[in-house]
DSSP file (Angstrom, degrees, kcal/mol; ACC not computed):
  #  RESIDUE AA STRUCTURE BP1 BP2  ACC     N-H-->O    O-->H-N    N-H-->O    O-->H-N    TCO  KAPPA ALPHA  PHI   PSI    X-CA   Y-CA   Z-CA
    1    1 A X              0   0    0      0, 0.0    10,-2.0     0, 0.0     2,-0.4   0.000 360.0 360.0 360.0 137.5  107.1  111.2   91.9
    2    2 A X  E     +A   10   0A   0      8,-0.2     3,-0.2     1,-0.2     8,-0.2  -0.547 360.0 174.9 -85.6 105.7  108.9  110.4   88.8
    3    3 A X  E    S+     0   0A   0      6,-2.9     2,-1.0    -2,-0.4     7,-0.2   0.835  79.4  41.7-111.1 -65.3  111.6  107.2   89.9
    4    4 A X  E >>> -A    9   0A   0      5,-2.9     4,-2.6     1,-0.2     5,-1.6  -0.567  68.1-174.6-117.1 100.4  112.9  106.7   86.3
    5    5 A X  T 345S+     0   0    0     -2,-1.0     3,-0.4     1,-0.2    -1,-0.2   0.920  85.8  50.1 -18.5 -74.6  113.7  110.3   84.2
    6    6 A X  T 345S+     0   0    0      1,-0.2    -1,-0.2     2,-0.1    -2,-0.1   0.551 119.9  33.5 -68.0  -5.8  114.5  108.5   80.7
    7    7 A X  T <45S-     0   0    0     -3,-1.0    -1,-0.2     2,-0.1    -2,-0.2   0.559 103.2-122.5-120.2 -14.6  111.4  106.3   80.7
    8    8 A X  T  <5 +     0   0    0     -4,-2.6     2,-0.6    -3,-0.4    -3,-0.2   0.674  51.8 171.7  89.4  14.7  109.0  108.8   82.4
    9    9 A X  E   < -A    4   0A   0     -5,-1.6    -5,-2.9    24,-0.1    -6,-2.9  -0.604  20.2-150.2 -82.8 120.2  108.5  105.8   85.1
   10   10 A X  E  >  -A    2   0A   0     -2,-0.6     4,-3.1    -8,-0.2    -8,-0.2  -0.285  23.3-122.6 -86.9 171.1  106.4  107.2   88.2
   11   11 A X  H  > S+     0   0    0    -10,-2.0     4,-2.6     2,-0.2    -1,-0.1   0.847 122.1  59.0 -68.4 -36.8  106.8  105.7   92.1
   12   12 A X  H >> S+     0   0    0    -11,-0.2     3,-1.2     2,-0.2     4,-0.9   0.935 102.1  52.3 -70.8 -89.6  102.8  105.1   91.5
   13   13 A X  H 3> S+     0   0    0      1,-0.3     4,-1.3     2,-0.2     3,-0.4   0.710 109.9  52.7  -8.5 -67.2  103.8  102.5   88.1
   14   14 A X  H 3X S+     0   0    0     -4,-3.1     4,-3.3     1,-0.3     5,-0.3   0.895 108.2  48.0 -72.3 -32.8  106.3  100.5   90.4
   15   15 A X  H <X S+     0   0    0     -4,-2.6     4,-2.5    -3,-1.2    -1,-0.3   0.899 111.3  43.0 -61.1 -48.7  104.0   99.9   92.9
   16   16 A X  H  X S+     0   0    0     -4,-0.9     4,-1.1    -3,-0.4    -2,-0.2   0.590 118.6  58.6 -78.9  -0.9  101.0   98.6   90.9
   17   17 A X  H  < S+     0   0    0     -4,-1.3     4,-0.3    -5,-0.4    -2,-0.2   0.964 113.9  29.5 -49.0 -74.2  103.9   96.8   89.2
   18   18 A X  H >< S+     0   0    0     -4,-3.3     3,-1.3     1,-0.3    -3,-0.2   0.816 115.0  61.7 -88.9 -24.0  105.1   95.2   91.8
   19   19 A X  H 3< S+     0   0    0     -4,-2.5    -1,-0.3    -5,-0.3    -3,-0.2   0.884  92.5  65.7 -65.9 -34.1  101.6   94.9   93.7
   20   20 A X  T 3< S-     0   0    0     -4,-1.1     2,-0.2    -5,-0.0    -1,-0.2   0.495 128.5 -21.9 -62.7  -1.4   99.9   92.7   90.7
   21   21 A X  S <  S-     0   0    0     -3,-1.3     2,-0.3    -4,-0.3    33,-0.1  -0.887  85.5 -76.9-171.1-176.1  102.7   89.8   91.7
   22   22 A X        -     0   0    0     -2,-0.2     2,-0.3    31,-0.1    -3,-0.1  -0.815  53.8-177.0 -64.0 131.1  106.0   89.6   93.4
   23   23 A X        -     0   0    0     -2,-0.3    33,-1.4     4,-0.0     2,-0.2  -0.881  24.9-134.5-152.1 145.9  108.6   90.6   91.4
   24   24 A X  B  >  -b   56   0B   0     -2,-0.3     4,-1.9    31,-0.2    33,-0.1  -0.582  42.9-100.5-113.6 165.9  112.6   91.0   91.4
   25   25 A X  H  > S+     0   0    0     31,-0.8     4,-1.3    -2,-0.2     5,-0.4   0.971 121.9  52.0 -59.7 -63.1  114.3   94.3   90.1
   26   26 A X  H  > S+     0   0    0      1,-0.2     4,-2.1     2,-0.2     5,-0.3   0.957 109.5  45.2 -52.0 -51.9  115.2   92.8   86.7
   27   27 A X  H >> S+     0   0    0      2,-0.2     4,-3.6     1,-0.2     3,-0.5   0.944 115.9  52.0 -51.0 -34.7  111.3   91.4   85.8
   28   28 A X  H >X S+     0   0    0     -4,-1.9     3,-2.2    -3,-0.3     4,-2.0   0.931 113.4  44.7 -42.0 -69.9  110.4   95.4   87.3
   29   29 A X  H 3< S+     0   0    0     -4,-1.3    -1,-0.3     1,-0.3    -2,-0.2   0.373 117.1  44.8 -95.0  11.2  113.3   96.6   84.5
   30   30 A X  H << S+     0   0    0     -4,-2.1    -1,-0.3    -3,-0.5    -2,-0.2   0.703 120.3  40.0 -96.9 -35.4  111.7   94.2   81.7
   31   31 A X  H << S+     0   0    0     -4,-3.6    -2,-0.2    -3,-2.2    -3,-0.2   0.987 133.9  23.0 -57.0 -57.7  108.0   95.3   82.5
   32   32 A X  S  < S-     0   0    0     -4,-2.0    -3,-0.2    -5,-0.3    -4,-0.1   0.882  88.2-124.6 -64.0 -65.0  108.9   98.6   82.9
   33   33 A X    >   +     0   0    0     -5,-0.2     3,-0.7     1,-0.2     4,-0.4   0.528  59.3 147.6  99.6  28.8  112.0   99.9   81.3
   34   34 A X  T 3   +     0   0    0      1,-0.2    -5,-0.2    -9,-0.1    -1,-0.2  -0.802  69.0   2.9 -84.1 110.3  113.3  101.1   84.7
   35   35 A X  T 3  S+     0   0    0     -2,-0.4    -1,-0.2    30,-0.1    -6,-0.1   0.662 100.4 105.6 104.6   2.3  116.9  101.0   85.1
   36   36 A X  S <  S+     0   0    0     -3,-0.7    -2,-0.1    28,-0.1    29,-0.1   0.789  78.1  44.8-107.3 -36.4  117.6   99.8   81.7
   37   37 A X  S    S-     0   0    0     -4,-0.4    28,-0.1     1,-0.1    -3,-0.1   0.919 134.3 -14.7 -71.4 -59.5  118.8  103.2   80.4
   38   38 A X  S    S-     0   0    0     28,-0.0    29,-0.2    29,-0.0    -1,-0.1   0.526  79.7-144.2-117.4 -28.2  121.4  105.5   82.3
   39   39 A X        +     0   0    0     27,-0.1     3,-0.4    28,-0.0     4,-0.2   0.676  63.6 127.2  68.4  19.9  120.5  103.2   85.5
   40   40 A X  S >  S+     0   0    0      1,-0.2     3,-0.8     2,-0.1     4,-0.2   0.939  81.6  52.8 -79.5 -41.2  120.8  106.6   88.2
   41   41 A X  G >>>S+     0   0    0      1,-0.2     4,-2.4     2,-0.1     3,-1.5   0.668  81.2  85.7 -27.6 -40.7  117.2  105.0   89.0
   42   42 A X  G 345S+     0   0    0     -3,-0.4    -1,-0.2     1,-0.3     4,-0.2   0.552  80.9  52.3 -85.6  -2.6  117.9  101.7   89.6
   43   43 A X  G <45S+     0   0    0     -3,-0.8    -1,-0.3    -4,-0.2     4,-0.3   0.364 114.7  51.2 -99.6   5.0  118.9  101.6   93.8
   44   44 A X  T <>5S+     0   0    0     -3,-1.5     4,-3.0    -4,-0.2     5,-0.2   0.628 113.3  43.0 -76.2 -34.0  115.4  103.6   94.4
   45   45 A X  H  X5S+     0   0    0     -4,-2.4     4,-1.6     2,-0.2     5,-0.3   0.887 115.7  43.0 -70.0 -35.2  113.4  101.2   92.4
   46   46 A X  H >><S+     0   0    0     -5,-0.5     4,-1.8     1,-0.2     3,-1.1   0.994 110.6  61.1 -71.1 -44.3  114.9   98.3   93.7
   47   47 A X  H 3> S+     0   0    0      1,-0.3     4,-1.7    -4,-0.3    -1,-0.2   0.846 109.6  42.9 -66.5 -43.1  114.6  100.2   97.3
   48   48 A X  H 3< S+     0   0    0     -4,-3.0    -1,-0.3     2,-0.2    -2,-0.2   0.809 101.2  64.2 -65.2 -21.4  110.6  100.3   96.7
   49   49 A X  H XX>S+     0   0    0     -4,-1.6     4,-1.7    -3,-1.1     3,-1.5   0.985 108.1  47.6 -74.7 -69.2  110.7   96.5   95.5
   50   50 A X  H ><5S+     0   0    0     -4,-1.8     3,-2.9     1,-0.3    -2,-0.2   0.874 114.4  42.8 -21.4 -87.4  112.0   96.1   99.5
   51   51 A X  T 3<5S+     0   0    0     -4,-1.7    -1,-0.3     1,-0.3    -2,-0.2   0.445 107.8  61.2 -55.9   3.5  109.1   98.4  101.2
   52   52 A X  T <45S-     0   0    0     -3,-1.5    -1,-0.3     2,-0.2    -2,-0.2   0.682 121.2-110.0-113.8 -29.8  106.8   96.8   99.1
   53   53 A X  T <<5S+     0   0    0     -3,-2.9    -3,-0.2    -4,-1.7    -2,-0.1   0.086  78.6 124.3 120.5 -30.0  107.5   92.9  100.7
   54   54 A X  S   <S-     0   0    0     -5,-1.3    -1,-0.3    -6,-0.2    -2,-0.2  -0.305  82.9 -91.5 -72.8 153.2  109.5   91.7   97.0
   55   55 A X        +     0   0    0      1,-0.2   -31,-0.2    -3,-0.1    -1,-0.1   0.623  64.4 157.0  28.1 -75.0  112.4   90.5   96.2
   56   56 A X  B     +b   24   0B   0    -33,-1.4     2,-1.4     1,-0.1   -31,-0.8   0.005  59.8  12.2  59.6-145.8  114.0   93.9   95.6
   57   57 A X        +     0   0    0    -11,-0.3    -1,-0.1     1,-0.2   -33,-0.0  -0.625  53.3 153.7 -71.8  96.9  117.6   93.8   95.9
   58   58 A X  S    S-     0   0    0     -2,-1.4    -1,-0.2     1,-0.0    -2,-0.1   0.553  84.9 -74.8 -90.0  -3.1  119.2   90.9   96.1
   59   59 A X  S    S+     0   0    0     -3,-0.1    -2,-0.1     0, 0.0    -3,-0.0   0.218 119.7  94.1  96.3  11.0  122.5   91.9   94.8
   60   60 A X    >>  +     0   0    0     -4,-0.3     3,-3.9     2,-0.1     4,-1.7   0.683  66.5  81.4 -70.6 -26.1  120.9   92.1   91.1
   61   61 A X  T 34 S+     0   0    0      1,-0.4    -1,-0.1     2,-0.2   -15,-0.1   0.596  88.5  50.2 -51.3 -23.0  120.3   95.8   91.7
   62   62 A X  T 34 S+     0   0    0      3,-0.1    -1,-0.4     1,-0.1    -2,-0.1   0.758 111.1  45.1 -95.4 -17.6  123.5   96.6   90.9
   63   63 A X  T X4 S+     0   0    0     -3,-3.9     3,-1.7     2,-0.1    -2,-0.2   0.950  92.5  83.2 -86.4 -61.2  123.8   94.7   87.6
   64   64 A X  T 3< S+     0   0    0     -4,-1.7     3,-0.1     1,-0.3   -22,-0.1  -0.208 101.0  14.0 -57.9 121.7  120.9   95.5   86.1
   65   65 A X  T 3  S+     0   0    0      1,-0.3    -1,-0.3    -2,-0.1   -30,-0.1   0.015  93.3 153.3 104.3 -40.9  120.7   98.9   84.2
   66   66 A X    <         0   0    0     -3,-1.7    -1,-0.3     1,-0.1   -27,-0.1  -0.104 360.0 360.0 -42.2 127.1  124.6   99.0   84.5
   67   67 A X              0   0    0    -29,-0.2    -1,-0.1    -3,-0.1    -3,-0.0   0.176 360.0 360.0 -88.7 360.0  126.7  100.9   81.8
């Protein structure tokens, strides 16, 4: 499933993302580009970062990606 439209980033991408290390929402939206553009993405990514065991949100989630 397709988590960020404008960068064409799948659910499958954040996961081996975030599975080769621990990882916070911003390093995701520097690896990635998720969240950097219109940011309607960024409280599901950060919401996989969570199930996944990382970092996730910490209260960056909201910054990052903001417009």
């Amino acid at each position: 499933m397709y988590v960020c439209i404008c960068r064409g980033i799948t659910e499958k991408q954040i996961r081996q993302v975030a599975q080769q290390r621990p990882c916070s929402m911003q390093e995701l939206s520097a690896v990635t580009g998720v969240g950097v553009d219109c940011g309607s993405c960024t409280e599901y990514a950060c919401q996989l970062l969570q199930d996944l065991g990382n970092q996730g949100c910490d209260g960056e989630c909201l910054s990052v990606g903001a417009r």
